[in-house]
C-alpha positions in Angstrom: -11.3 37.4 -16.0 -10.5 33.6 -15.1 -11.7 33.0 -11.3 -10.7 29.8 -10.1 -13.3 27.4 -7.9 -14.4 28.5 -4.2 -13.6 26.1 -1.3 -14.5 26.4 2.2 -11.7 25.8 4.5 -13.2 21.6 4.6 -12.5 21.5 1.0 -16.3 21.7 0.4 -17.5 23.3 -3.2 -18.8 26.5 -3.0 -20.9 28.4 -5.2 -19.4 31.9 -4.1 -18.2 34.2 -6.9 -16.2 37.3 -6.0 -18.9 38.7 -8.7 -22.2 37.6 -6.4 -22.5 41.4 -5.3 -25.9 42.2 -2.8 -27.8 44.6 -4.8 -26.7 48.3 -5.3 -23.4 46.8 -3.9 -20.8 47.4 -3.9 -21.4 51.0 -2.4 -18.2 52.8 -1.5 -15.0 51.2 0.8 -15.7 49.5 3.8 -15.5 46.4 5.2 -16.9 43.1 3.1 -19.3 40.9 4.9 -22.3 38.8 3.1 -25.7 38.7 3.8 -28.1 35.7 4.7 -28.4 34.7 1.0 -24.4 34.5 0.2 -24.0 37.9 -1.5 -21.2 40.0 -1.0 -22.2 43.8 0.9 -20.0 46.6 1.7 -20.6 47.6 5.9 -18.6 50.6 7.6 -15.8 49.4 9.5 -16.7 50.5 12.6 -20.1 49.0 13.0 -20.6 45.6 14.6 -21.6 43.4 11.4 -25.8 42.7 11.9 -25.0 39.0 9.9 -21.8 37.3 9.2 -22.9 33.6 9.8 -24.2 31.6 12.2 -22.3 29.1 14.2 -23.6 26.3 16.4 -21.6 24.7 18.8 -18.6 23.1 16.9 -17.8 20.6 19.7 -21.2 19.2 18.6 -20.3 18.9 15.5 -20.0 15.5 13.8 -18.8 15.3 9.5 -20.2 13.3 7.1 -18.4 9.7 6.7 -17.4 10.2 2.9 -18.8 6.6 2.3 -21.5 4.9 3.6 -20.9 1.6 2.4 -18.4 -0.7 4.9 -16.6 -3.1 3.1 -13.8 -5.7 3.1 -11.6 -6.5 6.1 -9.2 -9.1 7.1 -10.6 -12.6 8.2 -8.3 -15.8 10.3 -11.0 -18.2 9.7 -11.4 -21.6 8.2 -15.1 -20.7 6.5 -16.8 -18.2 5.9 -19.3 -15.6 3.8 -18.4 -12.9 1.5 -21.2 -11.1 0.5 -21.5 -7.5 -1.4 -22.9 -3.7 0.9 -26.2 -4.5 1.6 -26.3 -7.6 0.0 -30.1 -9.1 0.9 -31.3 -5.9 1.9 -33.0 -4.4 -1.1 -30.9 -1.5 -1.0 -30.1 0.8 -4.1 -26.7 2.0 -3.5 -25.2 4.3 -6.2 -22.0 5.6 -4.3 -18.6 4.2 -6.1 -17.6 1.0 -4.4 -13.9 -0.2 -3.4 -13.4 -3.3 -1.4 -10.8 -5.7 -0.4 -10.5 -8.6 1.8 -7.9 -10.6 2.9 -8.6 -13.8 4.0 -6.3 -16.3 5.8 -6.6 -20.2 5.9 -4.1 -22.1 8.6 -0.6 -23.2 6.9 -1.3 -26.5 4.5 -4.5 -25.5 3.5 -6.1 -23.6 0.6 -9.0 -21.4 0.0 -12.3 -22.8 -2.0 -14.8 -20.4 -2.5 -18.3 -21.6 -3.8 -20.4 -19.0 -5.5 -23.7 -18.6 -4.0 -25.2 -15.8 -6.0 -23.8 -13.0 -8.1 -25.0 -10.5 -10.4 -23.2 -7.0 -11.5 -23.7 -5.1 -14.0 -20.8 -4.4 -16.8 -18.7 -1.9 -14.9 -18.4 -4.1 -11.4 -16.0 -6.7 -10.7 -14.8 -9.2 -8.4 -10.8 -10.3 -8.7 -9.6 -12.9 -6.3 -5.7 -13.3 -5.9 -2.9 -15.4 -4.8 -2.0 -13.5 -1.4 -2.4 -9.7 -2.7 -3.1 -7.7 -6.1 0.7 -8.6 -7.3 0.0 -12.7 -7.3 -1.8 -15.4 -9.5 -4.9 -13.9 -10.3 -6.9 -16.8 -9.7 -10.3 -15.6 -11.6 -12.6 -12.9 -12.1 -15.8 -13.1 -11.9 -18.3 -10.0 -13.6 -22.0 -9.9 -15.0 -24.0 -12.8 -14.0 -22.4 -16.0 -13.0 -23.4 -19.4 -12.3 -24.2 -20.9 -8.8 -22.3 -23.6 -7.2 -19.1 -22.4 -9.5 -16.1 -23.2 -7.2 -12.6 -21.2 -7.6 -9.4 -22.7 -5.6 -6.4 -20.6 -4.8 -2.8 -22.6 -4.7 -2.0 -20.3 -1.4 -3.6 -20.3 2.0 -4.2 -16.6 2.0 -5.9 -15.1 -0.8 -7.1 -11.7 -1.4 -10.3 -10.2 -2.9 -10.9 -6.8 -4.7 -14.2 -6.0 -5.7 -14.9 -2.9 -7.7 -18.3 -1.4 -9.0 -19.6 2.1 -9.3 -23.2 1.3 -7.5 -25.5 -1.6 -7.0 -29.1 -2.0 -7.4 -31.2 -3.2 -5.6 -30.6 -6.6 -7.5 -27.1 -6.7 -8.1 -24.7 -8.0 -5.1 -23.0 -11.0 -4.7 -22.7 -13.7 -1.8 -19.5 -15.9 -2.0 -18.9 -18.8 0.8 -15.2 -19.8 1.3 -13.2 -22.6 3.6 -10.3 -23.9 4.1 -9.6 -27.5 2.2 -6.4 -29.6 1.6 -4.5 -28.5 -1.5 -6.3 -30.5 -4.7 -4.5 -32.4 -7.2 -3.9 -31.6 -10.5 -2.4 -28.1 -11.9 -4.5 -25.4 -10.6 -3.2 -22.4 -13.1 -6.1 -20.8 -14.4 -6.2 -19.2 -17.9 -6.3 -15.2 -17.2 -7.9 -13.2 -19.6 -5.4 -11.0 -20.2 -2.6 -12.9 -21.9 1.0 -11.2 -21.5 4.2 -11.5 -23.5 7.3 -10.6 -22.3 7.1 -7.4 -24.7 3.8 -6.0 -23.6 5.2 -6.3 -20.0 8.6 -4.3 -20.7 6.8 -1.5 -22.3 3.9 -1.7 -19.4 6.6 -1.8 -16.2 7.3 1.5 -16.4 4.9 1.9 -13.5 6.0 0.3 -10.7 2.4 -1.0 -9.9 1.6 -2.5 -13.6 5.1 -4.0 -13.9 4.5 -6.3 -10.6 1.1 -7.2 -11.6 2.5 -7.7 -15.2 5.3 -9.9 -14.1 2.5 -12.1 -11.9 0.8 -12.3 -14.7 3.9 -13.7 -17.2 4.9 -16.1 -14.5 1.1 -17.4 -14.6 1.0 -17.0 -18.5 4.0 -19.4 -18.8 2.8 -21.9 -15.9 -0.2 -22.6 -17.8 1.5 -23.1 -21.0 3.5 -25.9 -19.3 0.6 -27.2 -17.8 -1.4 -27.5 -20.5 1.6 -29.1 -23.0 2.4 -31.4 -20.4 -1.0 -32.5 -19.4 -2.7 -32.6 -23.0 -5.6 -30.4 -21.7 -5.5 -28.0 -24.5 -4.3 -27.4 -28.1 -0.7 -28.8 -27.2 0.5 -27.3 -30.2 -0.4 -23.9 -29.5 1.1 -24.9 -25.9 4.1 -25.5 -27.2 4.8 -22.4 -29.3 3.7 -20.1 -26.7 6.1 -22.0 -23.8 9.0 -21.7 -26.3 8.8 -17.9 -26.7 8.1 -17.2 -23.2 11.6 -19.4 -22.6 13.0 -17.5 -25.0 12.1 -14.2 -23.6 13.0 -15.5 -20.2 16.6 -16.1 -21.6 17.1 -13.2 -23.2 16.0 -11.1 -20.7 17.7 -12.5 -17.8 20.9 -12.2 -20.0 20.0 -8.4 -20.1 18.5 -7.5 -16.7 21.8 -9.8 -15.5 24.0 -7.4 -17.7 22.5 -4.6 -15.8 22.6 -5.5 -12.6 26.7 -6.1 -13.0 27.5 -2.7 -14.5 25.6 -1.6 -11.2 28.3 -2.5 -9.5 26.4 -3.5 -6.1 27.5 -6.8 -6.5 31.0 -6.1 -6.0 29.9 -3.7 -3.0 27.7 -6.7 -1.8 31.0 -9.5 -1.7 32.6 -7.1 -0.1 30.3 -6.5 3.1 28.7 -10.1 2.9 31.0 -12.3 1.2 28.8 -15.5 2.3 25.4 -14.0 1.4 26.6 -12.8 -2.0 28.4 -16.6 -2.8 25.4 -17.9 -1.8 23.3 -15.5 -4.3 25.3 -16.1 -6.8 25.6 -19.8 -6.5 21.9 -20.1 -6.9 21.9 -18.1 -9.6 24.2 -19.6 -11.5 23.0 -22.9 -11.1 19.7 -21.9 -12.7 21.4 -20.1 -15.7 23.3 -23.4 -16.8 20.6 -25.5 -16.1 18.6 -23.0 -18.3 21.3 -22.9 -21.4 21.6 -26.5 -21.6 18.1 -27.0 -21.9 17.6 -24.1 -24.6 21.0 -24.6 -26.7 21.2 -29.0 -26.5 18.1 -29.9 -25.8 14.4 -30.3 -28.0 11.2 -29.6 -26.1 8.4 -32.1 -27.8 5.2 -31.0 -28.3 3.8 -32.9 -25.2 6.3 -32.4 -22.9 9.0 -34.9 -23.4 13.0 -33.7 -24.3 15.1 -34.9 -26.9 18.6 -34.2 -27.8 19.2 -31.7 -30.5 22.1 -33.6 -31.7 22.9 -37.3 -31.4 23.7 -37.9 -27.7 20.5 -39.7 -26.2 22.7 -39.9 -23.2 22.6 -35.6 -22.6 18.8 -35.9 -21.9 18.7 -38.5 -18.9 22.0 -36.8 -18.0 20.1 -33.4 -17.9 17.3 -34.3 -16.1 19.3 -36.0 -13.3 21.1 -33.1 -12.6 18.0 -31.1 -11.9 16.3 -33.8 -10.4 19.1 -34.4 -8.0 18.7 -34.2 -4.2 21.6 -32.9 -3.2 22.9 -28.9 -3.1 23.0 -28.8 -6.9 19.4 -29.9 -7.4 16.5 -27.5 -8.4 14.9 -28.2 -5.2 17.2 -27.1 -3.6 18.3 -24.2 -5.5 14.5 -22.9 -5.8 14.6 -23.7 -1.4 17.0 -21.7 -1.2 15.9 -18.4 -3.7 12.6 -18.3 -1.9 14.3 -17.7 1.5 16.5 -15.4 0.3 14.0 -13.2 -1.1 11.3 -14.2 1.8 14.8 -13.0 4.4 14.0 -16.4 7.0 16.5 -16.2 9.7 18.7 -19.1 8.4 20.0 -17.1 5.3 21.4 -13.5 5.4 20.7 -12.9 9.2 16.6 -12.5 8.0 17.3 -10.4 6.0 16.0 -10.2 2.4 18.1 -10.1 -0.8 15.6 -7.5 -2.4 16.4 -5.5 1.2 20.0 -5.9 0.6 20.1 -4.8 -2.8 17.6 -1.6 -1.8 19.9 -1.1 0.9 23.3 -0.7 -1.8 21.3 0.9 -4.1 20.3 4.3 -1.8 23.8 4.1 -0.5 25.0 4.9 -3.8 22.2 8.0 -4.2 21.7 5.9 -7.3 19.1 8.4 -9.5 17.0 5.9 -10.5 17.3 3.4 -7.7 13.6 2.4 -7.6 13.3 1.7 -11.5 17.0 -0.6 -10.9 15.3 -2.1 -7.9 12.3 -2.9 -9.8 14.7 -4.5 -12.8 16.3 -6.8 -10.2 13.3 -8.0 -8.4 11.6 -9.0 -11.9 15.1 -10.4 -12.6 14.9 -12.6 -9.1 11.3 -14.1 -10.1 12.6 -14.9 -13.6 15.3 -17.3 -12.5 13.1 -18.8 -10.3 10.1 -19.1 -13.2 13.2 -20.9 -15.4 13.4 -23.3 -12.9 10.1 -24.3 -12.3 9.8 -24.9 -16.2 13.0 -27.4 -16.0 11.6 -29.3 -12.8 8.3 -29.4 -14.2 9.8 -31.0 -17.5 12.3 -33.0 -16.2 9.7 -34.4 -14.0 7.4 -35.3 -17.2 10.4 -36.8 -19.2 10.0 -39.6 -16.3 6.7 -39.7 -16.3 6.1 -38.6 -13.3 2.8 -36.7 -13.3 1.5 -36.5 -9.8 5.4 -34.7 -8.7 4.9 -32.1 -11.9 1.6 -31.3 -11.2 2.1 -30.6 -7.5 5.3 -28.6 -8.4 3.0 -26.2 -10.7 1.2 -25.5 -8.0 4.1 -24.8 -5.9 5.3 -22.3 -8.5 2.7 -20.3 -8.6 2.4 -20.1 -4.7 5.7 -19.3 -4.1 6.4 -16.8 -6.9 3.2 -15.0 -6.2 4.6 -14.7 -2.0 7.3 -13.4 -3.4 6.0 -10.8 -6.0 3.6 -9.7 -3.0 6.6 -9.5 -0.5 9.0 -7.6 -2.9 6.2 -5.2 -3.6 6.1 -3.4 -0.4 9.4 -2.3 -1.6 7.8 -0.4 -4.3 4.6 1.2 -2.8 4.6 5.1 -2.6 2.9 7.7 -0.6 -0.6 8.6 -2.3 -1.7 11.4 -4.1 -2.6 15.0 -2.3 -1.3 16.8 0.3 -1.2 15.9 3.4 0.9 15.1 6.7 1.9 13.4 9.8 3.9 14.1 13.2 7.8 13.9 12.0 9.7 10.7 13.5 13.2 11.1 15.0 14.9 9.9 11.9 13.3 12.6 10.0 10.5 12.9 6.9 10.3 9.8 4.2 10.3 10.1 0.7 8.9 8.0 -2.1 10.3 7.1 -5.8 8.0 10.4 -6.7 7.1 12.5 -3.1 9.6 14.8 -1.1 8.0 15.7 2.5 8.4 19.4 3.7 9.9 19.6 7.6 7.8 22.1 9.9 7.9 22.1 13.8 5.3 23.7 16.6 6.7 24.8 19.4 4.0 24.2 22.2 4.2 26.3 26.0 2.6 26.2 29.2 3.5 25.6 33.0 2.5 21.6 33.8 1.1 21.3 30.5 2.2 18.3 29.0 1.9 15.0 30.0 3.6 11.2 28.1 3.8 7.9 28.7 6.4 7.0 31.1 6.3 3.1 30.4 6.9 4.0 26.8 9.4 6.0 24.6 8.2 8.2 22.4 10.0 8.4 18.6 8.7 12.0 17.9 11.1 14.4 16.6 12.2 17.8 18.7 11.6 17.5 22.5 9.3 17.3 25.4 8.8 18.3 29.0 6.0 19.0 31.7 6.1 22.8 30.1 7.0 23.0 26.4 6.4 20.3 23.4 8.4 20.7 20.1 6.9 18.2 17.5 8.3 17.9 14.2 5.9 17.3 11.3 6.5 16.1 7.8 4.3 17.9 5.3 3.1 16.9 1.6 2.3 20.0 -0.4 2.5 18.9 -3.4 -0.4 16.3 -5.7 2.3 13.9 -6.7 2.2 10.1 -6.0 0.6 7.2 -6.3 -3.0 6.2 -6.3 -5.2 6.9 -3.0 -5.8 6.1 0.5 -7.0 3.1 1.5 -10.2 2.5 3.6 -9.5 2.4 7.1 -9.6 4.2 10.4 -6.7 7.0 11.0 -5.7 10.7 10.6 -3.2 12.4 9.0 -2.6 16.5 9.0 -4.3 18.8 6.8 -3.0 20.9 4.0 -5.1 22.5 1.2 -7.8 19.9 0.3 -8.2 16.8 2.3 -7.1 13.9 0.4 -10.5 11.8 -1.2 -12.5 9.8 1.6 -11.1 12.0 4.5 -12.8 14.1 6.9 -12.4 17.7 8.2 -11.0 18.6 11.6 -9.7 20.9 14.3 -8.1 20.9 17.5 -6.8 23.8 19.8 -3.6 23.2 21.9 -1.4 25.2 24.3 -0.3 28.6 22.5 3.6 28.8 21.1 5.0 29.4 17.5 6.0 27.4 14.6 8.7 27.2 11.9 9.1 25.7 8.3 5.5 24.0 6.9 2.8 22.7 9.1 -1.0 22.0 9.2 -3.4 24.3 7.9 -4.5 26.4 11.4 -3.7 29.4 12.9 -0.8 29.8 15.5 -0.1 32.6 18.1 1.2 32.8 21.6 -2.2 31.9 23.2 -3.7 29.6 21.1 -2.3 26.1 18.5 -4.9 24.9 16.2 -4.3 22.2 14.3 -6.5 20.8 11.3 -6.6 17.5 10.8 -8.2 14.9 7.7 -10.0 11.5 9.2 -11.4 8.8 7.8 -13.4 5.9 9.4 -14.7 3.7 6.5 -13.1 0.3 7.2 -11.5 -1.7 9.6 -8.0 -0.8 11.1 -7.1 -4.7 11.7 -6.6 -5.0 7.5 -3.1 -3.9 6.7 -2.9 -0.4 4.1 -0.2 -0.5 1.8 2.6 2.2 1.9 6.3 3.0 2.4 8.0 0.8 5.1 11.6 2.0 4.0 11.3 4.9 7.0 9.7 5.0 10.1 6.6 7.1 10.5 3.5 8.0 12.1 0.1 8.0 11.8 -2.5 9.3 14.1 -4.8 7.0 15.6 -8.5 7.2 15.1 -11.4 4.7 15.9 -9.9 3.2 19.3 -6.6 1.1 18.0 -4.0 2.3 15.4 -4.4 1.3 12.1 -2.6 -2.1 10.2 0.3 -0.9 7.5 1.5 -3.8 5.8 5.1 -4.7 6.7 5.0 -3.2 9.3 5.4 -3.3 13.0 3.2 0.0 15.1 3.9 1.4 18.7 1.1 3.3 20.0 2.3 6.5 22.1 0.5 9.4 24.1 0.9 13.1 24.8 -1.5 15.0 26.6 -2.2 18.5 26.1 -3.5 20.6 28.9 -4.4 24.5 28.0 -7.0 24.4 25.1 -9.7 22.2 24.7 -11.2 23.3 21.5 -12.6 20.8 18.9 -14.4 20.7 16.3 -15.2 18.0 13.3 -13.7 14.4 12.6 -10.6 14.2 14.7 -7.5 11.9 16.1 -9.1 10.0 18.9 -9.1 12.1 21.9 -9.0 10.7 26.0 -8.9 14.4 27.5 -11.0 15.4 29.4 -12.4 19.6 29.8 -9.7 22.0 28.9 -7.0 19.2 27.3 -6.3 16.6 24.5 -5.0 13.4 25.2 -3.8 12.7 21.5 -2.6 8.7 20.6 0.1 8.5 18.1 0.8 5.2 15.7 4.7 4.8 15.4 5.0 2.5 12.4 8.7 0.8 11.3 9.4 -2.3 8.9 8.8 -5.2 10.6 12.5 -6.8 11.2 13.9 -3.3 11.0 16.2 -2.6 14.2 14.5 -1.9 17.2 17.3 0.8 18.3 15.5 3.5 17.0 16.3 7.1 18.6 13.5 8.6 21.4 12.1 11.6 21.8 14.7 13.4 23.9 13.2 14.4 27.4 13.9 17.6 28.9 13.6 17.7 32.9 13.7 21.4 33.5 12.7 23.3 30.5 11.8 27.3 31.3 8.4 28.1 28.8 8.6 30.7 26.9 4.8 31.7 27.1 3.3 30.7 30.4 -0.6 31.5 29.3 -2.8 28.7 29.2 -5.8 29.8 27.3 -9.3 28.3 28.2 -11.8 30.1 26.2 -11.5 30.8 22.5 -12.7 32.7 20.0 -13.8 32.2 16.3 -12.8 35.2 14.1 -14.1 35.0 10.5 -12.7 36.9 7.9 -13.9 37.1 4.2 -12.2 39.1 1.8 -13.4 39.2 -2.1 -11.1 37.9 -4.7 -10.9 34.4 -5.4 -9.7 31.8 -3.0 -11.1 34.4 0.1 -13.1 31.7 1.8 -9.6 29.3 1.6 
């Protein structure tokens, strides 16, 4: 007989078995309790049980952090120390590390780190990044590596991932970093994985490879330039490996382009934005023909130079005016203007980005696979742009001017890497396991692979319920002094992507908690409930509510997930925690009627008999403020008018598998 695993209601293993019988059990029908040691025994029904378990004081109670180690964190500083958990300390730590930092220079500068010490062993790593994981990888550093080694970003933010399954008491690594005026000379490093065109189509079927895969194609085809034009390497090989990248940059923006068009949100987009789209398309266009001419009349020498395919020295000079040119027509301009389109500043589309736009036309038409399309286009976006850096950064070495094309390099790789990170918030989607969160007025989000479940409690009690008059709540149902409905939006199913990030917040609990979460529970004010909602039991007395914390990093360093809807979060460690892209409210209801708690839970101001419960309301930043409030209901009648101020645990164990669930 297959019997699946044993969890206790935390998610902890357990070693139960619906086959661990007490001996000379079991002995007839009865009721099933265990004894002391874990074994199942068969007691009459009517007699008070002499052991069930024992149960301390729950509001005692404190859970395990799932990680020890604190790591990573956001830092505004102009210098500063990176070091490794427990670097210095002579600690062996053998728990599975994750860590990111973020680090932020002011505007003008760049980041220098200086290695101080580092030694891993084989399966730890340290990645440092242009901005975030989807820009220039500017190196990464494993094993043992050299003091005093320096590493320069071309961005004044850069971002840090380090990843190791345990340290020894040896191992760790200490990194100093400050802010410096941007260096001369190309700063495109070599990264060792190389990436055709090819490799990248056939990886981009995740949405997470394909951005770091077109980062990595963008730097791939920088340095090829770099090195042709600047002699630093086998200019040969240079050369070869800059033609094909050109030619797979034409032939896919001929067939991404192709797509796009039978789309038809173009169209849609002219008609709603007429300026916008001419603009767009301008741009685009421009870039295209500067692009053909340079691929179907033109000769690409093996240092850097251009020469006419046919007999008209004239076309070159001609050429290279045209993109050199100041004016609207000139790739300065052009490139200007694609980065704020895509970046949304204020002076083009209202602030609001193309890769918005195009999301926007693309769920109006319930496309099926609007994310994948999405995807398509915003690869399509940074190739255009990538085709024009190559003809500045040629044209610019046909005149010799060296200093210009080695400062535009950098600027290529700076601005298509803030791009690639911008665009991927686009693209992130809720993680795996199930889980949830209080239900926002516009309703539950959904990712490219996650549908939400809709549940509501229905809370009662005379003068129960306190909010935030200063403030308007987003919550969806209702509240008054005597009765709260809260919506909730409920994950039951493992699909998604990747896991939670480190970080200090709570979300609702349903089955497991999700990895690096915490167990919890909290009574409230009696009432009922409809559709799904949290694992805990609800009656007419009595609302509990499980929750799943965590408190392993810092809440100042932005998580990544879906900005596309508004929702909440619920706040845990004293301020609510950073989402990336997005801009958080922090509301309040308290709950007067049932103090009960017990484990890791939201943060908690009540005092005696109630919960004074903060939640994170989190929208896209730029997103319109005029979002729907919680509607307020000035003389609601409860239905249930009992406030309950003691409770009781109840524990119930049934053999079969899954009984402790």
């Amino acid at each position: 007989m297959y019997e699946d695993f044993w969890l206790w209601s935390d998610g902890t293993p357990s070693e139960m078995s619906y086959s661990s019988w007490a001996s000379g059990e079991p002995s007839g029908q009865g009721c099933v309790t265990t004894t002391s040691t874990g074994e199942w025994s068969v007691k009459n029904c009517d007699e008070e049980a002499f052991y069930v378990c024992q149960i301390g004081d729950e509001s005692l109670y404190e859970m395990e952090p799932h990680s020890k180690a604190r790591c990573g964190g956001i830092l505004y500083e102009s210098s500063g120390q990176i070091v490794s958990p427990g670097y210095g300390q002579n600690l062996n730590n053998p728990e599975e590390l994750d860590c990111e930092w973020k680090i932020i220079v002011p505007d003008g500068k760049v980041v220098q780190f200086t290695v101080e010490d580092f030694q891993l062993k084989e399966d730890g790593s340290l990645e440092i990044f242009d901005f975030c994981p989807y820009g220039h990888r500017v190196e990464s550093l494993s094993g043992t590596v050299e003091s005093n080694l320096t590493i320069t970003t071309t961005a004044n933010e850069a971002f840090l991932k380090f990843s190791s399954n345990g340290l020894q008491p040896t191992h760790g690594f200490n990194i100093s970093f400050q802010a410096k005026p941007p260096q001369r000379g190309p700063n495109v490093r070599q990264n060792s994985q190389k990436t055709t065109r090819a490799t990248r189509r056939t990886l981009a079927k995740g949405i997470v490879p394909g951005l770091q895969q077109v980062a990595s194609f963008v730097s791939s085809t920088l340095l090829s330039v770099a090195n042709m034009v600047f002699g630093s390497q086998n200019t040969g090989q240079q050369h070869a490996e800059l033609m094909n990248n050109l030619n797979l940059l034409k032939d896919t923006v001929k067939e991404i382009g192709s797509d796009i068009q039978q789309l038809g949100i173009m169209l849609e987009w002219q008609v709603e934005m007429a300026q916008a789209a001419q603009m767009y398309s301008s741009s685009e266009q421009r870039i295209k023909n500067l692009l053909d001419t340079l691929q179907t009349q033109l000769t690409i020498t093996t240092n850097g130079t251009l020469e006419p395919a046919r007999a008209n020295r004239g076309l070159v000079q001609n050429w290279v005016d045209n993109v050199l040119t100041q004016g609207e027509g000139g790739i300065n301009a052009v490139l200007n203007n694609m980065h704020r389109m895509v970046m949304g500043t204020q002076s083009v589309f209202n602030g609001k980005s193309v890769i918005a736009i195009m999301d926007g036309l693309l769920k109006s038409q319930h496309h099926p696979s609007a994310t994948e399309e999405l995807k398509s286009i915003a690869e399509y976006i940074i190739d255009l742009q990538l085709s024009g850096y190559v003809a500045w950064i040629l044209a610019l070495r046909h005149n010799g001017d060296m200093d210009k094309a080695e400062g535009i390099i950098n600027r290529g790789s700076k601005k298509l890497s803030e791009q690639n990170c911008f665009m991927a918030r686009f693209f992130d989607d809720w993680p795996t396991g199930t889980f949830g969160f209080p239900m926002a007025t516009g309703g539950c989000p959904n990712g490219s692979s996650v549908v939400f479940k809709g549940g509501q409690y229905e809370m009662n009690g005379v003068n129960s319920f306190l909010w935030s008059e200063d403030d308007q709540l987003h919550l969806s149902g209702s509240v008054s002094n005597n009765t709260v409905k809260q919506g909730v939006c409920m994950k039951t199913t493992y699909s998604g992507s990747g896991n939670w990030s480190k970080g200090r917040y709570c979300l609702f609990k349903h089955g497991n908690c999700p990895p690096g979460f915490s167990w919890g529970r909290l009574g409230f004010p009696g009432g009922t409930k409809t559709g799904v909602v949290s694992d805990g039991d609800v009656d007419s007395d009595s609302t509990e509510v499980e929750f799943c914390c965590r408190d392993d990093g810092d809440a100042s360093y932005p998580i990544r997930l879906p900005v596309g809807t508004p929702f909440y979060l619920l706040r845990h460690g004293g301020q609510c925690q950073q989402v990336d892209g997005a801009t958080v409210l922090e509301e309040w209801i308290e709950f007067r009627g049932n103090g009960h708690r017990a484990g890791m839970t939201p943060d908690d101001d009540g005092e005696g008999n109630s919960h004074k419960i903060y939640y994170c309301f989190y929208r896209a930043s730029g997103s319109s403020p005029n979002i729907p409030a919680t509607p307020i209901i000035s003389a609601a009648v409860p239905v249930h008018t009992t406030n309950v101020i003691n409770y009781v645990v109840t524990i119930s164990l049934v053999a079969g598998p899954r009984a402790l669930l």
